[in-house]
N, C-alpha and C positions, 0 to 999 in steps of 0.2 A: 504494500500500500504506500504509495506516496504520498508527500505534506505538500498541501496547500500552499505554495509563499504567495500566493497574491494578493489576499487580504490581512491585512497587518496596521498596524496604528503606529505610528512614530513619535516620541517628545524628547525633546533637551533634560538631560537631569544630571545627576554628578557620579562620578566613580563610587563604589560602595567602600572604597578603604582609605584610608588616611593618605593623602588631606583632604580626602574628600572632592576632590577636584571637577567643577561644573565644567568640563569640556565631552559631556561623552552624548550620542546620539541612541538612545533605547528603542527598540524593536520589538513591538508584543503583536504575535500571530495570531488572527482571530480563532486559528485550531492548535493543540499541541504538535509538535512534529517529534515524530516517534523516532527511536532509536535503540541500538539492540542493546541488550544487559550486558556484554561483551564493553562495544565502546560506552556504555556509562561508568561501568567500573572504570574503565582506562582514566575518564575525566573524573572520575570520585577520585582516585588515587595522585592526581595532579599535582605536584610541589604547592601550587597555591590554594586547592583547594580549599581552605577554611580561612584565609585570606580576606576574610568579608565582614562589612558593617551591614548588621539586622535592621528590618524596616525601621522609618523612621515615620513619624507622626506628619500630613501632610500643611 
């Protein structure tokens, strides 16, 4: 099954890690884009992995 990319919504917002840097362009797919448990581990096991700032309040 194929992902959808053509329906997608874009905003300006900031890196999730210190300094928090507003220069980054987000991409949210109006469907999930599926991918095999093989490459999610690969990106679960990432050096950066957990490199990331939790939602923040809008």
């Amino acid at each position: 099954m194929q992902s959808d990319l053509t329906q997608f919504w874009r905003y300006e917002g900031s890196l999730t890690t210190p300094e928090c840097d507003e220069n980054v362009i987000w991409t949210i797919f109006r469907r999930p884009i599926l991918i095999l448990d093989y490459d999610f581990e690969n990106f679960r096991d990432d050096l950066f992995f957990e490199s990331y700032r939790g939602p923040q309040p809008l």
